[in-house]
TORKOL-96211 format. One record per atom (N, C-alpha, C): residue in three letters; x negated, y, z. Coordinates in steps of 0.02 Angstrom, whole numbers. Layout:
<nodes>
<node 'ala',<X,Y,Z>>
...
</nodes>
This chain:
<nodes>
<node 'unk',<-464,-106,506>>
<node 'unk',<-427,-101,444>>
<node 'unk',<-421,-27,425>>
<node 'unk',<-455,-4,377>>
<node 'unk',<-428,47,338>>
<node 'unk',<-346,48,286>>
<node 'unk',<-329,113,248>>
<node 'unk',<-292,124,241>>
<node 'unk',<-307,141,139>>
<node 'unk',<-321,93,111>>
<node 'unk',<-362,56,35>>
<node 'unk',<-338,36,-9>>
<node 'unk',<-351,67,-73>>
<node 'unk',<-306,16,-122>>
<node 'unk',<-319,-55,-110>>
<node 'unk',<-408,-59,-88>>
<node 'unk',<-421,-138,-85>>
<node 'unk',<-379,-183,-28>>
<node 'unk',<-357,-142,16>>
<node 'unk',<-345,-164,71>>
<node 'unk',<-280,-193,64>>
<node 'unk',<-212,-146,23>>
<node 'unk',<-173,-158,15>>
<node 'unk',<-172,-208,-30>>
<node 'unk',<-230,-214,-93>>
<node 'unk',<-208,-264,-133>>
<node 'unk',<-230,-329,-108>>
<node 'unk',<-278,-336,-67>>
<node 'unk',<-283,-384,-28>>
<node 'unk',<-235,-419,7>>
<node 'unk',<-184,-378,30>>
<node 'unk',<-114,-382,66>>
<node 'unk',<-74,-423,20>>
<node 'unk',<-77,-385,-53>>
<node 'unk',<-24,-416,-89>>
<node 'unk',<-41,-479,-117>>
<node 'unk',<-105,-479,-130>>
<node 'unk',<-124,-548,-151>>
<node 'unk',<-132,-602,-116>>
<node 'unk',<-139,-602,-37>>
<node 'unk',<-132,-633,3>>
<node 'unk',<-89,-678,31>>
<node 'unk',<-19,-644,-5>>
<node 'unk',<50,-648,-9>>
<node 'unk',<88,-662,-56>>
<node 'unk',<51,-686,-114>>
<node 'unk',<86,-716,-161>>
<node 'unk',<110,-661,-242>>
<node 'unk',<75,-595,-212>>
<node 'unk',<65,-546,-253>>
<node 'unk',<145,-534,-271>>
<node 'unk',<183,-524,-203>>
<node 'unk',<268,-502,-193>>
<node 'unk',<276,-508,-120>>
<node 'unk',<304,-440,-122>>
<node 'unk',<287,-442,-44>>
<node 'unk',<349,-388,-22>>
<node 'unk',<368,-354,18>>
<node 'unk',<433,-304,19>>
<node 'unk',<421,-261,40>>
<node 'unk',<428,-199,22>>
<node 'unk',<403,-117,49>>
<node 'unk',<417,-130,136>>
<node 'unk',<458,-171,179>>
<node 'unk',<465,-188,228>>
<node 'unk',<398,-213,281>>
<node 'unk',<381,-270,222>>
<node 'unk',<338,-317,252>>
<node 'unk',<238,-290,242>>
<node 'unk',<238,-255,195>>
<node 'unk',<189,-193,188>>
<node 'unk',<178,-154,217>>
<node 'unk',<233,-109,238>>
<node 'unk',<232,-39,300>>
<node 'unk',<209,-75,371>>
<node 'unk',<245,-139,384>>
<node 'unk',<237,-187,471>>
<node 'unk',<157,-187,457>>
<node 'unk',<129,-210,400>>
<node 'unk',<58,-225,398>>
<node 'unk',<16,-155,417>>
<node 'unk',<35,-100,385>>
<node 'unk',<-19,-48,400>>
<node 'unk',<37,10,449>>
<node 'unk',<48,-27,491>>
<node 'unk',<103,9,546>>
<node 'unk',<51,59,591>>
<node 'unk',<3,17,610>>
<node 'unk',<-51,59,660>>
<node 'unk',<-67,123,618>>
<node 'unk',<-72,127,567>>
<node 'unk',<-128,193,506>>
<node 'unk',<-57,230,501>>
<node 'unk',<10,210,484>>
<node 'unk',<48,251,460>>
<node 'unk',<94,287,507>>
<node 'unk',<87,258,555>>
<node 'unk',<109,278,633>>
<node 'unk',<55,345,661>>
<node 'unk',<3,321,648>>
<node 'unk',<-48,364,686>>
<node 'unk',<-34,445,704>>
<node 'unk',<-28,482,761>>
<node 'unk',<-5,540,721>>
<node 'unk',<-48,590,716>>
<node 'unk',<-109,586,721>>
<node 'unk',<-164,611,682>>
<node 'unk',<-162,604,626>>
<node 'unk',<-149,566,583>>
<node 'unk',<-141,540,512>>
<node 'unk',<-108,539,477>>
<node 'unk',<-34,523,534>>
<node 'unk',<23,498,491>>
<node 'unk',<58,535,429>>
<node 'unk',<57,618,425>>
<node 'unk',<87,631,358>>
<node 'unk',<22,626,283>>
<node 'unk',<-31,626,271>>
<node 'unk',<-75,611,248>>
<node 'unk',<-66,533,243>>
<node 'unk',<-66,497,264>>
<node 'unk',<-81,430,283>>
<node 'unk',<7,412,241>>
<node 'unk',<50,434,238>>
<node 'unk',<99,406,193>>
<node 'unk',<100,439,123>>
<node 'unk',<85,490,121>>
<node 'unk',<65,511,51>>
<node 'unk',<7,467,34>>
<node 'unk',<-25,452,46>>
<node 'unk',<-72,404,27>>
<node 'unk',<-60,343,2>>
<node 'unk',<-31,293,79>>
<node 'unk',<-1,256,49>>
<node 'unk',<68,253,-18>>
<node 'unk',<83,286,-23>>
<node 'unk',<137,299,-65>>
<node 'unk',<100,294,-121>>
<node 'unk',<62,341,-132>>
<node 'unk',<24,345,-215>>
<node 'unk',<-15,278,-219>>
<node 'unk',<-41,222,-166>>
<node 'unk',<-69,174,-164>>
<node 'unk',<-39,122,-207>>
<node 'unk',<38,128,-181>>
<node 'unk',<53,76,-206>>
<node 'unk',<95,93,-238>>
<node 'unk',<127,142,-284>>
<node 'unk',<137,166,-335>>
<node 'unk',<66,172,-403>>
<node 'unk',<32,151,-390>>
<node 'unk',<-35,133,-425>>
<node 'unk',<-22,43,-418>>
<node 'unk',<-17,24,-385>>
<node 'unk',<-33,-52,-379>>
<node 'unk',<10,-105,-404>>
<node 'unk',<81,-81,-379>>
<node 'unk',<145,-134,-399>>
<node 'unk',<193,-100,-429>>
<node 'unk',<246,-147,-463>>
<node 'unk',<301,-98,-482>>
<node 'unk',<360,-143,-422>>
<node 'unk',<400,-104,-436>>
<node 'unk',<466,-138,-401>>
<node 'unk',<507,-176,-439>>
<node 'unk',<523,-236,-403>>
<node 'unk',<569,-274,-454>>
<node 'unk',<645,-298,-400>>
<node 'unk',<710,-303,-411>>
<node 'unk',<727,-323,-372>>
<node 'unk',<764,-383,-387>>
<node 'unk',<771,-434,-332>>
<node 'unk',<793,-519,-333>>
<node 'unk',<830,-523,-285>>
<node 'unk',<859,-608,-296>>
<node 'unk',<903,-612,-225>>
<node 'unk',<837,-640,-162>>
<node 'unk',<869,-610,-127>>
<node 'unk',<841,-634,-51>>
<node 'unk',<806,-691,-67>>
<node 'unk',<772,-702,-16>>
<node 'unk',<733,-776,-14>>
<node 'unk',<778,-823,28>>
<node 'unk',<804,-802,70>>
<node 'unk',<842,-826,114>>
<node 'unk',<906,-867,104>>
<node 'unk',<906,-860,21>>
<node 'unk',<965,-895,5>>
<node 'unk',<1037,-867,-14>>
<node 'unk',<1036,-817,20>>
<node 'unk',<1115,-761,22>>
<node 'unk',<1111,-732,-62>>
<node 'unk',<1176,-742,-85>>
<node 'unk',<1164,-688,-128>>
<node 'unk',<1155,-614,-142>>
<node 'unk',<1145,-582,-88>>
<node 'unk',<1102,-517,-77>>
<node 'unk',<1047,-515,-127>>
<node 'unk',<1040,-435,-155>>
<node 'unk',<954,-420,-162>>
<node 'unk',<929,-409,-135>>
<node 'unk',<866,-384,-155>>
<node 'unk',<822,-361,-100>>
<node 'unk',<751,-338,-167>>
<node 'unk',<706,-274,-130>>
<node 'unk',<667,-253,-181>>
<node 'unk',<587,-294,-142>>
<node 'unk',<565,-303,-189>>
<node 'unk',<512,-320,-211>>
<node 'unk',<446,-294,-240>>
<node 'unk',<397,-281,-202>>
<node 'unk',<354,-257,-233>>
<node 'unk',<300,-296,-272>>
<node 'unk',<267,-290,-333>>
<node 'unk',<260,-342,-379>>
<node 'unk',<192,-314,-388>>
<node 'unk',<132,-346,-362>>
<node 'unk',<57,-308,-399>>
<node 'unk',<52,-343,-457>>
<node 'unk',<36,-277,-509>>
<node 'unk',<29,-276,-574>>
<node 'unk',<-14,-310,-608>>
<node 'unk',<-3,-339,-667>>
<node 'unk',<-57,-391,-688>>
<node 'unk',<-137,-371,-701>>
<node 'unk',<-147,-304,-700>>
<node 'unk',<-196,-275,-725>>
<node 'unk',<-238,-292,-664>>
<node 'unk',<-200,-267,-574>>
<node 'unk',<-252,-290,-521>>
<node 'unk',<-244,-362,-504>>
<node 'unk',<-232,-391,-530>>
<node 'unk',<-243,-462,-518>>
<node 'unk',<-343,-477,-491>>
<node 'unk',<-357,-470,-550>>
<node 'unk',<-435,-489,-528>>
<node 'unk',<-464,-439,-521>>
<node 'unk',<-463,-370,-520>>
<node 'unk',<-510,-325,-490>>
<node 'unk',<-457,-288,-474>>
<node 'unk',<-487,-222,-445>>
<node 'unk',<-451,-157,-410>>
<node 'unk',<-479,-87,-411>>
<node 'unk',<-422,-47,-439>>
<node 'unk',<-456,-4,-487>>
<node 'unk',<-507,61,-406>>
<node 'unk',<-563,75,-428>>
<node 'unk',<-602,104,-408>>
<node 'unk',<-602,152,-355>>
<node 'unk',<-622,158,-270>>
<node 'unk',<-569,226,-215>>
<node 'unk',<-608,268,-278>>
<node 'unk',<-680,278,-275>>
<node 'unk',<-720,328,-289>>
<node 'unk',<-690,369,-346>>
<node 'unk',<-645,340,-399>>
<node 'unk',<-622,361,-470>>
<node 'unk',<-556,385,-442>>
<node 'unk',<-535,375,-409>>
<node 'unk',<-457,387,-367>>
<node 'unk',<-465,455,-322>>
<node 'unk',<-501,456,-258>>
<node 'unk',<-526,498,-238>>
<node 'unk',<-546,569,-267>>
<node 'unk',<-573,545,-331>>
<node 'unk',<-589,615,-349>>
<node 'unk',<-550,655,-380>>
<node 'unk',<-514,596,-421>>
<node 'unk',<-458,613,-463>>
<node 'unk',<-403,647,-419>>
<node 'unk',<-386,629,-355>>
<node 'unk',<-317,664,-316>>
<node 'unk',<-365,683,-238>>
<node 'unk',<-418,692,-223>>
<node 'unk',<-438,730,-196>>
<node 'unk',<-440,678,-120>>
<node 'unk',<-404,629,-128>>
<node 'unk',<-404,565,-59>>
<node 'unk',<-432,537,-35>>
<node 'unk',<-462,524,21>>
<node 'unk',<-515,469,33>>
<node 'unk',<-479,431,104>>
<node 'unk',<-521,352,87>>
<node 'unk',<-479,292,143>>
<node 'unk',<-471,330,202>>
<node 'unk',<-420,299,252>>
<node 'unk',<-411,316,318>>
<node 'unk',<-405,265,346>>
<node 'unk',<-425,268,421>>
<node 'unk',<-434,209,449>>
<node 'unk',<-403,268,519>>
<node 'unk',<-374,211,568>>
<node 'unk',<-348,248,611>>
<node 'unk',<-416,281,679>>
<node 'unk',<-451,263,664>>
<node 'unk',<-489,291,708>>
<node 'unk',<-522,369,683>>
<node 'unk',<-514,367,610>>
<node 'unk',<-536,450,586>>
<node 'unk',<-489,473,589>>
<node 'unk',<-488,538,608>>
<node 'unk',<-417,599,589>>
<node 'unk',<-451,643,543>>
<node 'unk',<-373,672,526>>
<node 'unk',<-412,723,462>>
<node 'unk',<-427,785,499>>
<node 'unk',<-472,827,469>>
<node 'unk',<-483,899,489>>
<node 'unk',<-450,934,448>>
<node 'unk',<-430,1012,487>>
<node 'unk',<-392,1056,430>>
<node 'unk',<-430,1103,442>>
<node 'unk',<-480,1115,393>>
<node 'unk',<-537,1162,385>>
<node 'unk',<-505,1237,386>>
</nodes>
């Protein structure tokens, strides 16, 4: 598993396209943990899915009247996902997967 818009939207769509900044981070725990990676690897993710979903917040699923936030992929990635290569160049990022570390040239 890399660290992907596709990857993540795969996540969200997988899931009913609502899913909880909670239940997202558990998924790419290995990449964002890494500590070769890890401060890169949350700026990343961060702009990932600040590109992908907005936040909405509801009551719990659970029934309680509590909220709880919600991350919501946007109708636009529903059927495709916008481009690493156009992303990448644009903010200078490319996927991470926990087995690459970055170099600091």
């Amino acid at each position: 598993m890399e660290l992907s818009l596709a990857e993540i939207r795969n996540f969200m769509l997988n899931n009913g396209c609502k899913v909880t900044n909670h239940a997202l981070v558990k998924h790419f725990k290995e990449i964002l943990t890494n500590p070769e990676t890890q401060s890169e690897a949350r700026k990343q993710f961060k702009t990932y899915v600040n590109i992908l979903a907005t936040i909405r917040t509801e009551d719990k699923r659970d029934g309680s009247n509590e909220k709880e936030k919600y991350l919501i992929l946007k109708s636009k990635y529903l059927h495709e996902c916008p481009s690493e290569d156009s992303l990448s160049l644009a903010s200078g990022m490319t996927p991470l997967s926990p087995a690459r570390s970055i170099s600091s040239d």
